[in-house]
N, C-alpha and C positions, 0 to 999 in steps of 0.2 A: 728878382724873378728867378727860377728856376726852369734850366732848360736841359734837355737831353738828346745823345747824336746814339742814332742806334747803328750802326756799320752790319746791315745783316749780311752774317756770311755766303758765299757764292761759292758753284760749283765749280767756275771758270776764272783762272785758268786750276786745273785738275790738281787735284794732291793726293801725294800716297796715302793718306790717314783716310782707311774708308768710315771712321767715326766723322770726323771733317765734312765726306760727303753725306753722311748720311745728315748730318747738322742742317745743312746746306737745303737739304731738299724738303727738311723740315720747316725752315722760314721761308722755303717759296710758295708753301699752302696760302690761300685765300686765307683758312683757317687761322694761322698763326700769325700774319698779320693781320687779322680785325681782332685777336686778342693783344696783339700788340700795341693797335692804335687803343683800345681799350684802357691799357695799363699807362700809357703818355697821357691820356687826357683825364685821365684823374692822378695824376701824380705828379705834373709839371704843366710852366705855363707857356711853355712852348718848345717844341722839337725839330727834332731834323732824322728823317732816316732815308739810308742808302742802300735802295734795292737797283733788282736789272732793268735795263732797258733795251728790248729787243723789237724796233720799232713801234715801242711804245711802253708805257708803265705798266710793270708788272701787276695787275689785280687790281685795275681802274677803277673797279669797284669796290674795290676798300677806299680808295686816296680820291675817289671824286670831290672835287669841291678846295682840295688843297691844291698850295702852289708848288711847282715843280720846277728846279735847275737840274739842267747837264753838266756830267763831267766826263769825258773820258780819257784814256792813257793807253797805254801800248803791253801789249803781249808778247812775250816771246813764242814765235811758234816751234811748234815739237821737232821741225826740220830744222836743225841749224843752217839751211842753205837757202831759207827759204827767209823774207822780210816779217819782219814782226807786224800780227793784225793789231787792231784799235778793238777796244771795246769802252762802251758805254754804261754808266747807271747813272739812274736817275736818283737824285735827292732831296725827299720831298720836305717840305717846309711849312710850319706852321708855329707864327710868332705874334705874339701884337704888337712887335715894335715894326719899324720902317728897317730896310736893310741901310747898311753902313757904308760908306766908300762907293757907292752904286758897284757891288761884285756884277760879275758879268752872269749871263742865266746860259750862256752855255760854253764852257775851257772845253778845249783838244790841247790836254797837258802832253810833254814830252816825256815824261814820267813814263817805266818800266815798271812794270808789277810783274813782280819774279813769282812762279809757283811757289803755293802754300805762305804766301805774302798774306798777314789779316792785321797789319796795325794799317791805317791811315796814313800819308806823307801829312808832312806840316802845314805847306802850302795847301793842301785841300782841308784841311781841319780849318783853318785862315778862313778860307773861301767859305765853307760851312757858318763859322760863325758872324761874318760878315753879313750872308742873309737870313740868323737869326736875329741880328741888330744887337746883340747879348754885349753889353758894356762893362768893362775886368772893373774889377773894385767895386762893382753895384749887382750883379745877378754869378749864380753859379750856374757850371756847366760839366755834367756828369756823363762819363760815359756809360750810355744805360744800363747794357749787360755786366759790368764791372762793378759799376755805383761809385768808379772813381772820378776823381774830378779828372777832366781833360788837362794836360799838361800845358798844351798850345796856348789854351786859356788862361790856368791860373797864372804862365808865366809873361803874358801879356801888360805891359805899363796902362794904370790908371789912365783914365780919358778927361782930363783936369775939362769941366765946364762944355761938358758933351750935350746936356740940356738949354742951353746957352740960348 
């Protein structure tokens, strides 16, 4: 099977690159993800994409109907005197397999997301592919906007007798 993780980019926490933000504000339109979810369901047989969650899923009406897990992690905030806040996104999911290792549907990682951060930590790529149930040595997993495959993945050991 074929699946894809989209990491759409966020405004929060801020980056000097105002091409960055202007990205940013581009995939928070309603618009661009129901052309997104557009482009995953005819192109793959299941995905995972990571939008905001600001008591609640960003554009419920695009992703009704899909399942949703939390993640969130820590901020630094713009005072150094001041304790770092938490933020959350949500990561919505749509697979036909069953998830793997029963992941948990909602992590408060101790993970630091440094400004102008946009790759993924490992442990969340993990966690991701866990509840797309995506099994190493039997389905690929690409990172949408790149079309590369995810590292986390390809460098994962076969699941000798995972059908079992």
């Amino acid at each position: 099977m074929r699946f894809a993780i989209a990491a759409l980019p966020h405004t929060f926490p801020l980056r000097d690159d105002p091409g960055a933000i202007d990205l940013a504000r581009h995939w928070a339109t309603a618009d661009a993800q129901t052309e997104l979810l557009e482009h995953l369901e005819q192109e793959f047989d299941g995905f995972a994409v990571s939008t905001r969650f600001d008591s609640g899923i960003q554009h419920p009406e695009v992703w009704s109907g899909e399942r949703a897990v939390l993640w969130s992690h820590l901020v630094p905030p713009p005072d150094p005197f001041k304790r770092a806040q938490r933020t959350t996104e949500a990561v919505i999911i749509r697979s036909p397999r069953t998830p793997l290792y029963a992941p948990a549907t909602s992590v408060s990682s101790g993970d630091v997301l440094r400004r102008g951060q946009t790759a993924k930590s490992a442990k969340w790529t993990r966690w991701v592919l866990a509840h797309l149930g995506a099994i190493p040595g039997e389905d690929t997993v690409v990172d949408f906007f790149t079309r590369q495959p995810v590292p986390a993945f390809t460098t994962m050991l076969t699941l000798e007798g995972i059908h079992a």
